[in-house]
Backbone as CSV, one residue per row, in Angstrom:
resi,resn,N_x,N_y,N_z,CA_x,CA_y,CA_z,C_x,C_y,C_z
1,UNK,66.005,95.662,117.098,66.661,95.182,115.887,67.840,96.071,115.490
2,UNK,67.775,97.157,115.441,69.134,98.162,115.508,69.895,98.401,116.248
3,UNK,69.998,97.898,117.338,70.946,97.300,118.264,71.593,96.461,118.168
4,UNK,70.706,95.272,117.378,70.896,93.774,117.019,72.079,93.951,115.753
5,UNK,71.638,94.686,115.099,72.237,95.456,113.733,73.789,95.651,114.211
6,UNK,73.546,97.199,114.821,75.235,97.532,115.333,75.649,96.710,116.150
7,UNK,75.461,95.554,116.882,76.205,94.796,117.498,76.975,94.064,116.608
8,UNK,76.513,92.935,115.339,76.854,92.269,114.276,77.891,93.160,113.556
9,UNK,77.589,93.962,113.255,78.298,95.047,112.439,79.436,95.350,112.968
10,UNK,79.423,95.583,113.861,81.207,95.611,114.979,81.534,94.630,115.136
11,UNK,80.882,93.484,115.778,81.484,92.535,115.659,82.255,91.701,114.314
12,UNK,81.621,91.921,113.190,82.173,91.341,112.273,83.138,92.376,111.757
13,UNK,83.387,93.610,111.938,84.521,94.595,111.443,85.605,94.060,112.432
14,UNK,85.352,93.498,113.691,86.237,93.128,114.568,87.126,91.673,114.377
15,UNK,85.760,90.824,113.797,86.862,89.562,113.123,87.438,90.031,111.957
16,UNK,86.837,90.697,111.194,87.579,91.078,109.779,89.346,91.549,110.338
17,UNK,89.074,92.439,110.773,90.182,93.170,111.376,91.264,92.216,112.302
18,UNK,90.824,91.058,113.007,91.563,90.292,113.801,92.311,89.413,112.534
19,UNK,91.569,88.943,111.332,92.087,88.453,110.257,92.864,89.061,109.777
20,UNK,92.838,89.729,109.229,93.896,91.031,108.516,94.849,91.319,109.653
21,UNK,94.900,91.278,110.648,96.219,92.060,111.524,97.091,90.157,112.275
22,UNK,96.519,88.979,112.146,96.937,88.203,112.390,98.413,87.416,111.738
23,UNK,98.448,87.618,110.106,99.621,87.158,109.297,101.036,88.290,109.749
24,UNK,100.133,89.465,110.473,101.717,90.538,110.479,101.811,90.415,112.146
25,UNK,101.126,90.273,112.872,101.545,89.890,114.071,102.566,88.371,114.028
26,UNK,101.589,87.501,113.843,102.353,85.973,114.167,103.775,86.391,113.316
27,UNK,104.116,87.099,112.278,105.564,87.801,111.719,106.137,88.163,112.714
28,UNK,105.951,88.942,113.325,106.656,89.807,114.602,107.077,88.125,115.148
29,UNK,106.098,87.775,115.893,106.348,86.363,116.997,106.736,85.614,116.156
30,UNK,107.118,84.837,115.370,107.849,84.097,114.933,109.408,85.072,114.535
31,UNK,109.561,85.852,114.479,111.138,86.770,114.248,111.527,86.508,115.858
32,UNK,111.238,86.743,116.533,111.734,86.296,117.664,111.418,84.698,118.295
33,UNK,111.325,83.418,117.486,111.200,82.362,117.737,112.874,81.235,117.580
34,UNK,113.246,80.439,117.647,113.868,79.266,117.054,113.711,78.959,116.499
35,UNK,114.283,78.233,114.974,114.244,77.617,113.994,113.224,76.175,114.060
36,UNK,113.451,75.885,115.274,112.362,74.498,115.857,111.373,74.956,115.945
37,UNK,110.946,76.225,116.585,109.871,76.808,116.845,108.970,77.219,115.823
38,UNK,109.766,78.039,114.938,108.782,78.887,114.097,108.548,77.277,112.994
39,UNK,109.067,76.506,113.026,108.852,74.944,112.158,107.943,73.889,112.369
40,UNK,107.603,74.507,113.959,106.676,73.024,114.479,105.633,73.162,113.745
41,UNK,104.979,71.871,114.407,103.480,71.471,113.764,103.354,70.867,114.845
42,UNK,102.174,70.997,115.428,101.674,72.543,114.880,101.954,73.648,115.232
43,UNK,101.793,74.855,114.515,102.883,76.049,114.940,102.607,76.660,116.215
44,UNK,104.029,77.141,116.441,103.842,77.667,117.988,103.376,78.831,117.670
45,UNK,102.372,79.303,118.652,102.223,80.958,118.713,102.957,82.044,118.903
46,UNK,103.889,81.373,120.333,104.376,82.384,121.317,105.534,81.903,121.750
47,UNK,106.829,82.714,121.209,107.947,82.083,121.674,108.319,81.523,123.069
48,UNK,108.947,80.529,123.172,109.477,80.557,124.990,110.466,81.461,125.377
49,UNK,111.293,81.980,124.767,112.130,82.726,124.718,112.618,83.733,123.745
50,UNK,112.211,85.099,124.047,112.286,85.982,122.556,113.857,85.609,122.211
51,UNK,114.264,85.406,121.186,115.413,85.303,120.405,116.122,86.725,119.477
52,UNK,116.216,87.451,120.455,116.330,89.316,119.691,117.984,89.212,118.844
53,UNK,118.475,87.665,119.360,119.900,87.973,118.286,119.314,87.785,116.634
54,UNK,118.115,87.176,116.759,117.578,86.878,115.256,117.431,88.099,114.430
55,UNK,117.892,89.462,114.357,117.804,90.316,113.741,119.082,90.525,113.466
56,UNK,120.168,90.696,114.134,121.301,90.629,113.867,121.918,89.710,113.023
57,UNK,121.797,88.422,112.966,121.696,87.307,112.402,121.282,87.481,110.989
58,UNK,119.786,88.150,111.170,119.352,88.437,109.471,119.918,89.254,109.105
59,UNK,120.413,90.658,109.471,121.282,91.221,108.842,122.514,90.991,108.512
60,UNK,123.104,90.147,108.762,124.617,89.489,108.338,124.197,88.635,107.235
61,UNK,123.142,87.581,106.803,122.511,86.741,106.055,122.787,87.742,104.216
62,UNK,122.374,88.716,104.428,123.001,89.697,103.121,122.825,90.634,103.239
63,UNK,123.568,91.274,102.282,123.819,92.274,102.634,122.570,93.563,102.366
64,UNK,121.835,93.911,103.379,120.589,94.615,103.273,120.958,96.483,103.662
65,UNK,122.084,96.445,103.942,121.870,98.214,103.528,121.871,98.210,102.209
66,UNK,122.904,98.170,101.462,122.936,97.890,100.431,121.250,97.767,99.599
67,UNK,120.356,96.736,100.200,118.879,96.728,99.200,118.486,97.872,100.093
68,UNK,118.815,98.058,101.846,117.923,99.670,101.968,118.393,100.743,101.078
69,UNK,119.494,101.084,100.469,119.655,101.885,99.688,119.269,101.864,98.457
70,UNK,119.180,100.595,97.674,118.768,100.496,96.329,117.005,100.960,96.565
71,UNK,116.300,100.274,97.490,114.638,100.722,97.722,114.358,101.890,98.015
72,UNK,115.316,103.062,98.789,114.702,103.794,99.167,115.548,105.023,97.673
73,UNK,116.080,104.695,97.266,116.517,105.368,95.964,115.405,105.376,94.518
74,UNK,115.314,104.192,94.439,114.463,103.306,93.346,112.777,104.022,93.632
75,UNK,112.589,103.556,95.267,111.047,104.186,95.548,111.353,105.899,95.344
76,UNK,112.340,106.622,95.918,112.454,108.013,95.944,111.982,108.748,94.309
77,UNK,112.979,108.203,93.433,112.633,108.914,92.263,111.124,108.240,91.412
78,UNK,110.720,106.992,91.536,109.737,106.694,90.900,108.634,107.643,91.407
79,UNK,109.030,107.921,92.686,107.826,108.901,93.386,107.803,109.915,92.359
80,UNK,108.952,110.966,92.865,109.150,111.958,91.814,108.557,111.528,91.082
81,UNK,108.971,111.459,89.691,108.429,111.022,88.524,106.846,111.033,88.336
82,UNK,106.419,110.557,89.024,105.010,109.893,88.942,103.880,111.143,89.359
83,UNK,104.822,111.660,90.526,103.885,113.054,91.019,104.168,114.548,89.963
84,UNK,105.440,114.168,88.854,105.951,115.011,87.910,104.607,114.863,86.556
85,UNK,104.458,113.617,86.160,104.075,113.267,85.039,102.234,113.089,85.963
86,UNK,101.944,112.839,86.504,100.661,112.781,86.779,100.026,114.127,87.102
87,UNK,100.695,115.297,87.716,99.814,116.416,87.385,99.914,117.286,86.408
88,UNK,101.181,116.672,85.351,100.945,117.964,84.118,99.871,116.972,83.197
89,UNK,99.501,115.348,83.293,98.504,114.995,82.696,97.798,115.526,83.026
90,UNK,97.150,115.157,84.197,96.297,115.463,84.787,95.623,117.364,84.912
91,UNK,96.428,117.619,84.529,96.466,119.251,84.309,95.686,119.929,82.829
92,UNK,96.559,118.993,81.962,95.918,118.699,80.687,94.643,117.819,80.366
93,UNK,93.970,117.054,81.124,93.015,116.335,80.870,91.810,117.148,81.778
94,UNK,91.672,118.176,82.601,91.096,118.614,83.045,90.819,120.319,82.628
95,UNK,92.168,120.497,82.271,91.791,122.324,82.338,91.809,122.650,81.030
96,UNK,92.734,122.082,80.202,92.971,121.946,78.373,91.681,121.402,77.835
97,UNK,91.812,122.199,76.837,90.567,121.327,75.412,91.707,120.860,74.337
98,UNK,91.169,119.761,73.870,92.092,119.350,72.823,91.032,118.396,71.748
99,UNK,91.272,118.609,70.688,90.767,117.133,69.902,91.094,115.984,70.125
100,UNK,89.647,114.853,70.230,89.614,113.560,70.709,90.072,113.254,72.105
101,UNK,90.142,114.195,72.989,90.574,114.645,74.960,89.764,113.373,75.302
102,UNK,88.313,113.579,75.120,87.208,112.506,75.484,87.748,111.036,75.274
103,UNK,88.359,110.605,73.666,88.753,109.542,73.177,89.666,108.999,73.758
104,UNK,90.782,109.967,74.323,92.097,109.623,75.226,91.910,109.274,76.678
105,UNK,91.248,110.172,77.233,90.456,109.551,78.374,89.874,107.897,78.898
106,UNK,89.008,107.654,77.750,88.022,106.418,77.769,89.508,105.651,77.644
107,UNK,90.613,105.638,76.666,91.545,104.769,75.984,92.411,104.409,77.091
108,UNK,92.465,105.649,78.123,93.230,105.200,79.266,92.865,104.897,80.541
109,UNK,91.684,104.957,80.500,90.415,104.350,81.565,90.672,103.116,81.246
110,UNK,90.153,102.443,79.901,90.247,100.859,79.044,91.974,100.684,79.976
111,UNK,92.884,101.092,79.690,94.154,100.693,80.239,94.173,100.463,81.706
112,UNK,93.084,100.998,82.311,93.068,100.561,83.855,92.877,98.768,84.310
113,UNK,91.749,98.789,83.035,91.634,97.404,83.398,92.624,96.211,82.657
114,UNK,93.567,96.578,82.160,94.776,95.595,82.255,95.618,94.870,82.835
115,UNK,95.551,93.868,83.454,96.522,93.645,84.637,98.065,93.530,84.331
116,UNK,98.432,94.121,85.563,100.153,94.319,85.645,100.913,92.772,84.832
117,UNK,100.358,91.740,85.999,101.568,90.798,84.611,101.096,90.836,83.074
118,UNK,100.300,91.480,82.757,99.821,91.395,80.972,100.886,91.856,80.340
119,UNK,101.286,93.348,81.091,102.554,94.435,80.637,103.840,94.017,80.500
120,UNK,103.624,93.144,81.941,105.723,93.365,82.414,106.070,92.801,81.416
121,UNK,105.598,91.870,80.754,106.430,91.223,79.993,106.827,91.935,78.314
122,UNK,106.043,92.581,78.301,106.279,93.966,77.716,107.236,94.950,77.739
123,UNK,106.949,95.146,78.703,107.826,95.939,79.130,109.139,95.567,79.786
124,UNK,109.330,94.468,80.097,110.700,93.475,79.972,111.501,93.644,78.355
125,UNK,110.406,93.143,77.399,111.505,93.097,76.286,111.699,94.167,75.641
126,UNK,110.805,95.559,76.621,111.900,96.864,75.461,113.081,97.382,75.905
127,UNK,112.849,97.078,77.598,114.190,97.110,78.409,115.060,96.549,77.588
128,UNK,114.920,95.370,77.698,116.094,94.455,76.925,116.842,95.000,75.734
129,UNK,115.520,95.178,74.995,116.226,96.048,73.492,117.299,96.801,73.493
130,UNK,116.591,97.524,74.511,117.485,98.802,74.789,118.335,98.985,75.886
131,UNK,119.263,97.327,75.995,120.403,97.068,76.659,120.403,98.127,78.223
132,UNK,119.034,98.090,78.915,119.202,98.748,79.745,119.045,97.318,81.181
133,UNK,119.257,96.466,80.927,119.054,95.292,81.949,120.118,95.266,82.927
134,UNK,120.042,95.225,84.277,120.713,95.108,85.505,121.215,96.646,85.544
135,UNK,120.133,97.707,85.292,120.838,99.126,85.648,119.290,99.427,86.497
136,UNK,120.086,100.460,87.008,118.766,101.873,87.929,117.945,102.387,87.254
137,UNK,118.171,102.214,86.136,117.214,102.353,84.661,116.233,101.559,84.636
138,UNK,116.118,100.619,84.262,115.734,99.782,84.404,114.962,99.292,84.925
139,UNK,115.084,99.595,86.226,114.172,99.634,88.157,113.432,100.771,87.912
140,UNK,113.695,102.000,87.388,113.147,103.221,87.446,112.201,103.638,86.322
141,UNK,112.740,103.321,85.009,111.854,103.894,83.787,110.183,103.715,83.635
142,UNK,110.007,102.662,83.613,108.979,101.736,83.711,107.876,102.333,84.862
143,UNK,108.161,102.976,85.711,107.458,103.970,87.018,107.539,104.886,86.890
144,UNK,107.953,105.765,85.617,107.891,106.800,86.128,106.734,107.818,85.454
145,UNK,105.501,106.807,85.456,104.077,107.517,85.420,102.885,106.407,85.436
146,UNK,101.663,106.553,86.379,100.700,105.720,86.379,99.488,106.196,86.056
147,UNK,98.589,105.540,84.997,97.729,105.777,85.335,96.206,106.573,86.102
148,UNK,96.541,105.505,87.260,95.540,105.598,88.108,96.076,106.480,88.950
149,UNK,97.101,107.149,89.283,97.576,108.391,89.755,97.228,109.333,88.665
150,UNK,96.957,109.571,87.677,96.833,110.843,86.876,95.129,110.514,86.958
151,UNK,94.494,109.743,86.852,92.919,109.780,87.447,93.024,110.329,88.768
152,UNK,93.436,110.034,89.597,93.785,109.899,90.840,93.320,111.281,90.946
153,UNK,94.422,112.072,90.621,95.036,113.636,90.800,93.919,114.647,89.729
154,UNK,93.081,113.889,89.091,92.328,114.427,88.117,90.894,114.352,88.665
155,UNK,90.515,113.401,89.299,89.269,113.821,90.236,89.632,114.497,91.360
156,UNK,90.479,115.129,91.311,90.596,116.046,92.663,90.723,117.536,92.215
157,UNK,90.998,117.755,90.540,91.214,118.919,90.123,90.105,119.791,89.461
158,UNK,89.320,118.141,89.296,87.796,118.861,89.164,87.105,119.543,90.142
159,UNK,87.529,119.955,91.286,87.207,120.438,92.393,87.898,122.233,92.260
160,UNK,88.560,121.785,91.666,89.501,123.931,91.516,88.525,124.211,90.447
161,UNK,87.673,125.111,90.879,86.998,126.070,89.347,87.728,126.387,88.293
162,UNK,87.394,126.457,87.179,87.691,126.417,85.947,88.266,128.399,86.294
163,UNK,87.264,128.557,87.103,87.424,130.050,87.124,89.293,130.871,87.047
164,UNK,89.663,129.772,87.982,90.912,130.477,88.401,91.921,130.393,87.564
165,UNK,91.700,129.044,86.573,92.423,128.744,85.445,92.155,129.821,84.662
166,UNK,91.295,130.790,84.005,91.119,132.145,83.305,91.298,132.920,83.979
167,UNK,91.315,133.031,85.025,91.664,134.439,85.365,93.172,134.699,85.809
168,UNK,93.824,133.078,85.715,95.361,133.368,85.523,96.072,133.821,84.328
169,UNK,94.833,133.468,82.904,95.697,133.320,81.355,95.151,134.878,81.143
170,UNK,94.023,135.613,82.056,93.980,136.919,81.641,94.702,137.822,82.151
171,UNK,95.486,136.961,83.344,96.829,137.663,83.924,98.041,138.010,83.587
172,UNK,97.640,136.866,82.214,99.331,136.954,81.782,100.088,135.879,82.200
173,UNK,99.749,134.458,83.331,100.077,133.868,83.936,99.969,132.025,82.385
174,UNK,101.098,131.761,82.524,101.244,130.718,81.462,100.748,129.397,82.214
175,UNK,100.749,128.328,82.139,100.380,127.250,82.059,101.153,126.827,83.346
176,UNK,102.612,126.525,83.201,103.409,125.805,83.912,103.335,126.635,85.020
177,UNK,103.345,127.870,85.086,102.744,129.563,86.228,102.237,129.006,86.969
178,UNK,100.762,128.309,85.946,99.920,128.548,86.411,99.875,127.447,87.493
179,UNK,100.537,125.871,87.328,100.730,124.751,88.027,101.374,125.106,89.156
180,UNK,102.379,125.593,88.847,103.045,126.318,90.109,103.056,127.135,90.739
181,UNK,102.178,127.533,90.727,101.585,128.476,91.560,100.524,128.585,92.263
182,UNK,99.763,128.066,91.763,98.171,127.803,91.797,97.854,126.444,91.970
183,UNK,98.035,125.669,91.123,97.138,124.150,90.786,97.915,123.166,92.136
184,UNK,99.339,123.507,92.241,100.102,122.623,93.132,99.632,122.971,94.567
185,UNK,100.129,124.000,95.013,99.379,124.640,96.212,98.046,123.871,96.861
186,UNK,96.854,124.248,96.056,95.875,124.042,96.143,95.596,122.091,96.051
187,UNK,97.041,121.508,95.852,96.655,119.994,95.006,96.988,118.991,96.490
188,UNK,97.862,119.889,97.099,99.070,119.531,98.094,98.305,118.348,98.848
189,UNK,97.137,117.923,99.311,96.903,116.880,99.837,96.759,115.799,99.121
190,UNK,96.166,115.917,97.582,95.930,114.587,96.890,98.035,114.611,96.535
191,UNK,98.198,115.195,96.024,99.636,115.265,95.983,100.491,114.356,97.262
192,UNK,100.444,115.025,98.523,100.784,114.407,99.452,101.218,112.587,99.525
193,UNK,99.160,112.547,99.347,98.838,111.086,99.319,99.095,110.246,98.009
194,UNK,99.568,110.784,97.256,100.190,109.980,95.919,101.516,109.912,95.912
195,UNK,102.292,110.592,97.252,103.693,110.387,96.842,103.930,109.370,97.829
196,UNK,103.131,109.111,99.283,102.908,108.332,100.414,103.107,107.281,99.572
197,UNK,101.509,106.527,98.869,101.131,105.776,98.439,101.952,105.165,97.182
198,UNK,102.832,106.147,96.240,103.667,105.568,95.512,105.060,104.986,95.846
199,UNK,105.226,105.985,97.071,106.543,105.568,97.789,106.697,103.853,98.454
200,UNK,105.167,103.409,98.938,104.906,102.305,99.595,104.712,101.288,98.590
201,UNK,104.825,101.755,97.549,104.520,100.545,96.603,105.927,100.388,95.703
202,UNK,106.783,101.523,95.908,107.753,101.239,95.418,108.887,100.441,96.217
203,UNK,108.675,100.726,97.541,109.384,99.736,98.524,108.759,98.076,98.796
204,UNK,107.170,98.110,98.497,106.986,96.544,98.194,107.312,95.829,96.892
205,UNK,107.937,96.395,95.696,108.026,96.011,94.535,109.326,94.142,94.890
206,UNK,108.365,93.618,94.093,109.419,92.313,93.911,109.376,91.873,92.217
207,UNK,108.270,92.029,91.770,108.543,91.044,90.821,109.248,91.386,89.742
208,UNK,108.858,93.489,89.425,109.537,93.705,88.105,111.997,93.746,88.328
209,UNK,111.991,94.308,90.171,113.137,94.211,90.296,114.017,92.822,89.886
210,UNK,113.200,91.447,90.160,114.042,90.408,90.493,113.839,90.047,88.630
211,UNK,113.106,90.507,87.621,113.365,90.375,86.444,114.337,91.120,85.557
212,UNK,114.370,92.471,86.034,115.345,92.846,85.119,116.702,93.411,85.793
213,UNK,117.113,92.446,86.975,118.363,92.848,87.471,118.942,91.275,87.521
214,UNK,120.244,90.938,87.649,120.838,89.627,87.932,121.847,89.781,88.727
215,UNK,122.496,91.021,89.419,123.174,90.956,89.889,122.581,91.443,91.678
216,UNK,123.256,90.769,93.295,122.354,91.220,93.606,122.604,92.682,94.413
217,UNK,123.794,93.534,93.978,124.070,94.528,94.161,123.141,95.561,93.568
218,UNK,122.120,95.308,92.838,120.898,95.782,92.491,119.543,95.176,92.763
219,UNK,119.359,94.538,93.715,118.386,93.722,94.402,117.649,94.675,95.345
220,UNK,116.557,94.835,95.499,115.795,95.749,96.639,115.617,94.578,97.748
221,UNK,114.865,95.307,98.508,114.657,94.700,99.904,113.757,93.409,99.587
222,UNK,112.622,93.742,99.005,111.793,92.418,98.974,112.650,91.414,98.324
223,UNK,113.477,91.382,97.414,113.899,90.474,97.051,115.001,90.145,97.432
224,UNK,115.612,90.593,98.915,116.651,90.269,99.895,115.766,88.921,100.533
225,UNK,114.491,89.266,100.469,114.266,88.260,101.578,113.981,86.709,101.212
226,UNK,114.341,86.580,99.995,114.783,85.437,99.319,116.414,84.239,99.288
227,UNK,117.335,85.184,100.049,118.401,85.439,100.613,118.398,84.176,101.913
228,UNK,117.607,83.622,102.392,117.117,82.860,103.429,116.935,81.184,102.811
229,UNK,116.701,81.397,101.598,116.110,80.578,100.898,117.451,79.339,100.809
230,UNK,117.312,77.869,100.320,118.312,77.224,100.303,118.094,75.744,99.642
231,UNK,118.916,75.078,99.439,118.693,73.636,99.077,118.350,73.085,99.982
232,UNK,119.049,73.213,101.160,118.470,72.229,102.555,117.502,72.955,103.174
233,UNK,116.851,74.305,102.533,115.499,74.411,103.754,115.802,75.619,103.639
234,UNK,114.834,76.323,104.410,114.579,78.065,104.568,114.387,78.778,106.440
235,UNK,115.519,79.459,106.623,115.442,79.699,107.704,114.233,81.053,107.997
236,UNK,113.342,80.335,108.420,111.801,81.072,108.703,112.284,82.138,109.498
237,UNK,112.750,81.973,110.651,112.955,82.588,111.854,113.759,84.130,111.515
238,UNK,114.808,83.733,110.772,115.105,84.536,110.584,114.881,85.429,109.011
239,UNK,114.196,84.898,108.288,113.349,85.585,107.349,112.132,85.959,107.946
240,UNK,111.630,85.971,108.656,110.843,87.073,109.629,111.150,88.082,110.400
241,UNK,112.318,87.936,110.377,113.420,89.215,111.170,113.562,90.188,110.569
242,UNK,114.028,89.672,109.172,114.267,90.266,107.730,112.963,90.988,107.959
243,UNK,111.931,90.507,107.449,111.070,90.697,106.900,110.235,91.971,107.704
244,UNK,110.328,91.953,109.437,109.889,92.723,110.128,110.785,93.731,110.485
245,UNK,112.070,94.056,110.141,113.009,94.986,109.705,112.413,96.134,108.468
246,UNK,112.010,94.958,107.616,111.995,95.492,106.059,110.665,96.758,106.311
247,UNK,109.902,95.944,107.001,108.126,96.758,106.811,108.393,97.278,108.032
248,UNK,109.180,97.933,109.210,109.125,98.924,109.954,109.258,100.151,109.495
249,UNK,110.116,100.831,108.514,109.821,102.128,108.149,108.972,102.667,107.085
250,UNK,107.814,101.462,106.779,106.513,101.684,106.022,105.999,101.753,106.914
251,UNK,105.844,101.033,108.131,105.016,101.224,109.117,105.098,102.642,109.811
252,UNK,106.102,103.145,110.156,106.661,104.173,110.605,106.156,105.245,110.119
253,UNK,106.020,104.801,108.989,106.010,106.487,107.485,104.136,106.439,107.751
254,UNK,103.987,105.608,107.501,102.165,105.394,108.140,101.355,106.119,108.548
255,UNK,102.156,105.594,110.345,101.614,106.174,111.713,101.876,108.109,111.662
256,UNK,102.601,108.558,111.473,103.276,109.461,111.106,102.195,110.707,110.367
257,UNK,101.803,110.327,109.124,101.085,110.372,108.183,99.985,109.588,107.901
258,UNK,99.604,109.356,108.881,98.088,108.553,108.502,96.713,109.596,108.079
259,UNK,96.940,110.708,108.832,95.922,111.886,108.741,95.673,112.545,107.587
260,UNK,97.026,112.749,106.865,97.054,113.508,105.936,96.823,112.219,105.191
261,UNK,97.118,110.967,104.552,96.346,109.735,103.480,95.141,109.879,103.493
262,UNK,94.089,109.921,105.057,92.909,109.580,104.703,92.305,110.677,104.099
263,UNK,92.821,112.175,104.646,92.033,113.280,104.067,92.703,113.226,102.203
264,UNK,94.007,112.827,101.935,94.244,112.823,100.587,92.973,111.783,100.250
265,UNK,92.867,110.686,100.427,91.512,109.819,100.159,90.077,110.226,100.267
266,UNK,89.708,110.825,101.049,89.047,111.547,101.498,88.631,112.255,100.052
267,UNK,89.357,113.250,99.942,89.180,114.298,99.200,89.519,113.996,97.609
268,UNK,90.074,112.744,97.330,90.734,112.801,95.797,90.440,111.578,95.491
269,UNK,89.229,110.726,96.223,88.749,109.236,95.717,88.099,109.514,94.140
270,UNK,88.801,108.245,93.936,87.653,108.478,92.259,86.432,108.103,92.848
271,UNK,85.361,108.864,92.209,84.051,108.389,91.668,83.639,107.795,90.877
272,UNK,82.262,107.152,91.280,81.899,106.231,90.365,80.980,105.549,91.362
């Protein structure tokens, strides 16, 4: 029967896994298909002929350095930011005593379970207010602190003894010293994996960019690939070109760094 067991058990991690890796493969094979091809019905699998001008093609379609520069700018500093403002919270919610600490905690736990479209629209109309619409502002403000990154970075700090935090303030060693010197050092893998992980989410962003920009000289990548789109129809073929352009240097950044994510995961999962 435990044979019977681990056989099922692989096997079904193996369809799981054939599911999940099937929508980004048939991407690849359809970027190199024909417009007939990647259209039939029923769909072709496997091109007859790879079509490798279809990348070239998508890059003339618009202008995408241009969104590689706006994404990898936009993702760059939200990173910052986020790894700025999540460990001096996180610094403070762990090593500080304060009145009602407990109350602020629970209040921003409760904020976890809010979902993102509840906010944007929120957070759309203070943008607005404050005439910051179709700027880098705009793309940027709004990110530049989460949450679940300052939990994140806060079950991992419960792991540094309280010890070292006193025996820096009997050093003479101040607070911000003490982060920099001590708390960061020692943080560098959950750190690591929060700037990975924020960076990748700042390069998949579509929905808050394509709301508060109108021009598309401020358009990121995901929302280049809308660019394809048309009255008479949508060229698939080559919005898969796009598209497998777009997610190669997430993929890249990945493989690269895969070791150091899982041990940041590893080591800085919330509990519960």
């Amino acid at each position: 029967m435990k044979k019977v067991s681990t056989i099922l058990s692989k096997g079904f991690i193996v369809v799981m896994a054939l599911i999940t890796l099937f929508p980004f493969v048939y991407m690849i094979l359809a970027s190199l298909m024909t417009y007939q091809e990647a259209t039939s019905i029923p769909p072709t699998l496997i091109p007859n002929q790879p079509q490798w001008e279809n990348f070239a093609a998508a890059m003339k379609q618009a202008p995408f350095v241009r969104y590689f520069f706006n994404t990898i700018f936009v993702s760059g500093v939200t990173t910052l930011g986020i790894i700025i403002t999540s460990v001096l919270s996180a610094f403070a919610l762990v090593k500080l005593e304060f009145k009602y600490k407990n109350i602020l905690v629970m209040a921003m736990a409760a904020l976890l379970m809010v979902p993102y479209e509840v906010t944007v629209f929120t957070n759309y109309q203070t943008i607005a207010q404050l005439n910051l619409l179709d700027t880098y502002t705009a793309l940027i403000l709004p990110s530049l602190a989460s949450i679940f990154y300052i939990f994140y970075l806060k079950e991992y700090l419960t792991s540094i003894p309280i010890s070292y935090y006193k025996a820096a303030k009997v050093d003479g060693c101040g607070d911000l010293e003490f982060i920099k010197r001590i708390m960061i050092p020692l943080s560098k893998p959950a750190l690591f994996t929060m700037g990975i992980l924020s960076f990748i989410n700042g390069w998949n962003a579509f929905l808050w960019p394509i709301l508060v920009t109108n021009t598309k000289e401020l358009r990121l990548l995901s929302n280049g690939l809308s660019s394809f789109a048309s009255e008479s129809g949508t060229n698939v073929h080559l919005q898969m070109a796009a598209s497998t352009i777009a997610i190669v240097p997430i993929l890249i950044l990945y493989l690269v760094f895969r070791k150091q994510i899982i041990r940041g995961v590893v080591k800085s999962g919330v509990k519960g």
